[in-house]
C-alpha positions as CSV (number, residue, x, y, z in Angstrom):
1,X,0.0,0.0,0.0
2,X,2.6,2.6,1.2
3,X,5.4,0.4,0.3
4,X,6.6,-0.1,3.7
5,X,7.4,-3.8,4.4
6,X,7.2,-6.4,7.6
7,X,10.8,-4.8,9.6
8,X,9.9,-1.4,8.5
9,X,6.6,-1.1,10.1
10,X,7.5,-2.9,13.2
11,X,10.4,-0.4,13.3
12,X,7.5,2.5,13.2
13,X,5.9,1.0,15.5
14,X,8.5,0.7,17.7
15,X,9.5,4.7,17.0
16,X,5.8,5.3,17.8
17,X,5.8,3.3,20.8
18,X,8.4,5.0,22.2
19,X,7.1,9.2,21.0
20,X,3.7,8.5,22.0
21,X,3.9,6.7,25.0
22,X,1.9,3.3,25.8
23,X,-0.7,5.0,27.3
24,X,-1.6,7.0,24.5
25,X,-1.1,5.0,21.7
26,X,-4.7,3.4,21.6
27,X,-6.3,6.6,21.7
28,X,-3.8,7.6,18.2
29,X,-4.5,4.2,16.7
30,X,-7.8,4.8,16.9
31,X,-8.0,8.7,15.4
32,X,-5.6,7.6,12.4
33,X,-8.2,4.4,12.0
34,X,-11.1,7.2,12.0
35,X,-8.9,8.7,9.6
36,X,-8.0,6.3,7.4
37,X,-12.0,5.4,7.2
38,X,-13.4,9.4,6.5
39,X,-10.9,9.1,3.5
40,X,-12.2,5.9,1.8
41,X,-15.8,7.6,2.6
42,X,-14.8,10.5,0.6
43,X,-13.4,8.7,-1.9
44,X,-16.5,6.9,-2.6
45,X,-18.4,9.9,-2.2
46,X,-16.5,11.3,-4.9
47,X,-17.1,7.9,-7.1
48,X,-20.9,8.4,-7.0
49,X,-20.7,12.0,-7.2
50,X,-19.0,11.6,-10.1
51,X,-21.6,8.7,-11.2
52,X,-24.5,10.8,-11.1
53,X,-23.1,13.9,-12.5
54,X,-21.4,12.2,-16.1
55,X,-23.6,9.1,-15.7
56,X,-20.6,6.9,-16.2
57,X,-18.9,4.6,-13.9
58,X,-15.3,5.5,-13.3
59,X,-14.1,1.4,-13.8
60,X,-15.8,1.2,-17.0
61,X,-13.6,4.5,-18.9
62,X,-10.8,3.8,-21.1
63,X,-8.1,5.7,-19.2
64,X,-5.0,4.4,-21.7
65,X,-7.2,6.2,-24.2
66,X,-6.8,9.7,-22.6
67,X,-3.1,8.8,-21.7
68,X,-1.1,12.2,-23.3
69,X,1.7,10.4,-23.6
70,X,0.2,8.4,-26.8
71,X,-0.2,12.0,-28.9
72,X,2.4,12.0,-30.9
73,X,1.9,15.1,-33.6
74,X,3.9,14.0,-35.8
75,X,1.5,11.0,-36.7
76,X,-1.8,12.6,-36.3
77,X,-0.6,15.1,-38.8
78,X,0.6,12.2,-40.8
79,X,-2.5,10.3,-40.5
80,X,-4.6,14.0,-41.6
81,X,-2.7,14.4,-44.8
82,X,-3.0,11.1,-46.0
83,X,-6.7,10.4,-45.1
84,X,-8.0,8.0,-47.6
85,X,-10.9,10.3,-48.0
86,X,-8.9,12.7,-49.7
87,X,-8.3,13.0,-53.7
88,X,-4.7,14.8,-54.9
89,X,-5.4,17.6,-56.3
90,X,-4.7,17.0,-59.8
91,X,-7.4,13.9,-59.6
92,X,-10.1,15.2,-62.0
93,X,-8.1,16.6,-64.4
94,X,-7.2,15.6,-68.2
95,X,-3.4,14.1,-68.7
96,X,-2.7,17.5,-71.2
97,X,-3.8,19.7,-68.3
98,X,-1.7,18.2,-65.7
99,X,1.1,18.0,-68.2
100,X,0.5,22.3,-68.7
101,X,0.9,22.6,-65.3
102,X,3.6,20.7,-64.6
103,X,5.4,22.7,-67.4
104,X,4.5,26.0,-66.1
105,X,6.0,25.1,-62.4
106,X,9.3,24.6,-63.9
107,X,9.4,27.9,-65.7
108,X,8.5,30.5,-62.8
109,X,8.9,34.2,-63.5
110,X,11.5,36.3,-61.6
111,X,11.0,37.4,-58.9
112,X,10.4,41.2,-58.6
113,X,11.5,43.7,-55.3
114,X,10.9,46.8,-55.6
115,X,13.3,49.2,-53.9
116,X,12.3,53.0,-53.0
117,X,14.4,55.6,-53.8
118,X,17.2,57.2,-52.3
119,X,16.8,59.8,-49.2
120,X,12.7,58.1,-49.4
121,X,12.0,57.3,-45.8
122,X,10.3,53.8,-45.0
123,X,6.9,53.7,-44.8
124,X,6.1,53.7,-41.3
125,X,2.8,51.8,-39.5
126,X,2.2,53.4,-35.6
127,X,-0.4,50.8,-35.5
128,X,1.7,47.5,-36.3
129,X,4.1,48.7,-33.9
């Protein structure tokens, strides 16, 4: 439960025997029993609260299933962009069309910057900044 063992608990014992006193150790054993007991009676408060709130039983939920740990974005993005459902997006079209376009990838026009003149301040945004 705690993961204390046989020599270990008689060794607390022991300690406790010897702090609390003989006398008084019946009248401790008993509150930390009363303890133990108002925790398991919360606990299973909490069950059935929980019970008649979602309506489900909390043995019967999947919890592996809402592990984090098993998200990996990597695949989910993966498994998005190559959904079966999904048609490329040169599906529909004729082979001399796709061939067109193909052609026209290869041969893309220069690109253009167009530079203000000199002493021409930048433009300047007091919003964006």
């Amino acid at each position: 439960m705690l993961g204390i063992n046989g020599p270990e608990f008689l060794l607390l014992l022991i300690i406790g025997l010897m702090v609390i006193g003989p006398s008084r150790l019946p009248e401790y054993t008993q509150k930390l029993a009363n303890i133990v007991k108002e925790v398991r009676r919360m606990a299973s408060g909490a069950r059935e609260q929980i019970k008649e709130e979602v309506g489900i039983d909390i043995d019967d939920v999947d919890w592996k299933k809402y592990d984090p740990r098993q998200y990996d974005p990597r695949r989910i993005i993966k498994e998005a962009l190559l959904d079966d459902g999904t048609k490329p997006v040169n599906a529909g079209a004729p082979a001399a069309v796709s061939a067109v376009a193909a052609a026209a990838v290869g041969h893309r026009p220069a690109r253009v910057i167009e530079r203000l003149p000199e002493g021409v301040p930048a433009p300047f945004d007091s919003e964006a900044t």
